[in-house]
C-alpha positions as CSV (number, residue, x, y, z in Angstrom):
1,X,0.0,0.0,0.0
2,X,1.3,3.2,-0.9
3,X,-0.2,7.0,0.6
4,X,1.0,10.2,-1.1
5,X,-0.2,13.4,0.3
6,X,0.6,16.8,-1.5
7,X,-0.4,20.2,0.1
8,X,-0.2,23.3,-2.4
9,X,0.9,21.7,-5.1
10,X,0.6,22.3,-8.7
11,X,-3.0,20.4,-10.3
12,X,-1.2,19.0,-13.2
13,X,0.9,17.0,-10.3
14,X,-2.4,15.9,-8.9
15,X,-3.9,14.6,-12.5
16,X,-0.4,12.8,-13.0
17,X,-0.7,10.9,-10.0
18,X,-4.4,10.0,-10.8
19,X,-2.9,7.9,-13.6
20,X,-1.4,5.2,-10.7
21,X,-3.1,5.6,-7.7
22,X,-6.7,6.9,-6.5
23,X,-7.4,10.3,-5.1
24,X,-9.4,9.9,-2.1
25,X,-9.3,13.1,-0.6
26,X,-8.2,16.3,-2.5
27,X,-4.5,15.9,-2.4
28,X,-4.6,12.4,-0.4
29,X,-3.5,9.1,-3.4
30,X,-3.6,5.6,-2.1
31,X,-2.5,2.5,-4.0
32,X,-0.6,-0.4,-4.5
33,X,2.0,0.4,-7.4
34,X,5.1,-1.9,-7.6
35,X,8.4,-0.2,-5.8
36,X,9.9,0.5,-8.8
37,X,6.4,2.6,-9.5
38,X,6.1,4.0,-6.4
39,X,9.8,5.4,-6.7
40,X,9.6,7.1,-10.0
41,X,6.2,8.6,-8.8
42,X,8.1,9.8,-6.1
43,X,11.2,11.5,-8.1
44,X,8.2,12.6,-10.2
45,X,6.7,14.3,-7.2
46,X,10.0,16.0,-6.3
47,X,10.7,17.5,-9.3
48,X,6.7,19.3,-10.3
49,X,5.9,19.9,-6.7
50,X,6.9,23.7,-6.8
51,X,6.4,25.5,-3.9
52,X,4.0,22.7,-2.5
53,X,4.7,19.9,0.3
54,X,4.5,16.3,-0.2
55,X,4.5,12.9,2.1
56,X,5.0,9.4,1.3
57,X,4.4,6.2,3.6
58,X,4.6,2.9,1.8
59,X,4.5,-0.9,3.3
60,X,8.0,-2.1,4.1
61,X,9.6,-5.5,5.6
62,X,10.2,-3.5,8.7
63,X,9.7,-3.4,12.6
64,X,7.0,-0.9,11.8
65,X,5.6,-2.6,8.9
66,X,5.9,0.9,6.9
67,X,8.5,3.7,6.3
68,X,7.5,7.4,4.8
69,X,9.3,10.2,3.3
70,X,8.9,13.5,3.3
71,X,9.7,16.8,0.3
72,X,10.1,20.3,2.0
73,X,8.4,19.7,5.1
74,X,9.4,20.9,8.8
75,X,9.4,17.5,10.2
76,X,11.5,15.0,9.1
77,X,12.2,11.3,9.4
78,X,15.2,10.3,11.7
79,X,16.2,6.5,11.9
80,X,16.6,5.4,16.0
81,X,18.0,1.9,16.7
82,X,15.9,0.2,13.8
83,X,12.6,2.6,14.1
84,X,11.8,5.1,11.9
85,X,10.5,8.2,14.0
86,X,9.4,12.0,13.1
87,X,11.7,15.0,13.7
88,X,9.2,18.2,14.7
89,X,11.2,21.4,15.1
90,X,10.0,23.0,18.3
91,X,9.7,26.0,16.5
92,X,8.9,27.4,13.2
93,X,12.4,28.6,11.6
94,X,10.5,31.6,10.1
95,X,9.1,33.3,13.4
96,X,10.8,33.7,16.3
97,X,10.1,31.6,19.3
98,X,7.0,32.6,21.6
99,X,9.8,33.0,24.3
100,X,12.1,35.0,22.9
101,X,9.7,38.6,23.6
102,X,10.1,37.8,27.3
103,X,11.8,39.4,30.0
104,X,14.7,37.3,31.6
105,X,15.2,37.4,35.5
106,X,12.8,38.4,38.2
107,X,9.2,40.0,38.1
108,X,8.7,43.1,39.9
109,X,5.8,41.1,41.9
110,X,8.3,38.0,42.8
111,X,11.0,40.5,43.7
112,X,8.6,42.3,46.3
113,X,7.8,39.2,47.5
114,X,11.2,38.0,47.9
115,X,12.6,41.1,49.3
116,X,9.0,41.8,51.4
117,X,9.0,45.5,49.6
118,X,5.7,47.0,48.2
């Protein structure tokens, strides 16, 4: 079985992909090409995706049973002892963090607290 999902890519990518495998959502193919298949659609999907995303997950002889692959996404797939896991970036390299506005050190509230000043 074999699951490509494309977000904001081009349509002529979509109607190429509807030659080997069904679209069951808009943007969502499943199917059951051979590997050989499955990997040109892939390369296929890399080159016309433009400015789009795309995901593959495909049945494997694995521990998991499946492995994906991912084209310009933030999370990637990192390979721990045998099991294929996904990499999310705890932030978004394009904004700053939610911490970063924020004051270091001591509020004025703790500190007349901590010091019993009003």
């Amino acid at each position: 079985m074999t699951v490509i999902v494309l977000t904001n890519c081009p349509a002529g990518l979509r109607g190429f992909l509807t030659r080997w495998l069904l679209e069951i959502s808009a943007g969502v193919f499943i199917g059951n090409p051979s590997a050989r298949i499955r990997d040109i659609l892939w390369n296929e999907v890399q080159q016309y995706a433009g400015q789009g995303r795309a995901l593959l997950a495909h049945t494997t002889n694995n521990e998991q049973g499946y492995t994906f692959r991912t084209f310009d996404h933030t999370w990637h797939p990192k390979d721990h002892e045998g099991l294929t896991l996904i990499h999310r970036p705890s932030h978004d390299p394009q904004t700053p963090p939610e911490n970063s506005s924020k004051k270091s050190g001591w509020s004025k509230a703790s500190k007349r607290r901590r010091f019993g000043g009003k």
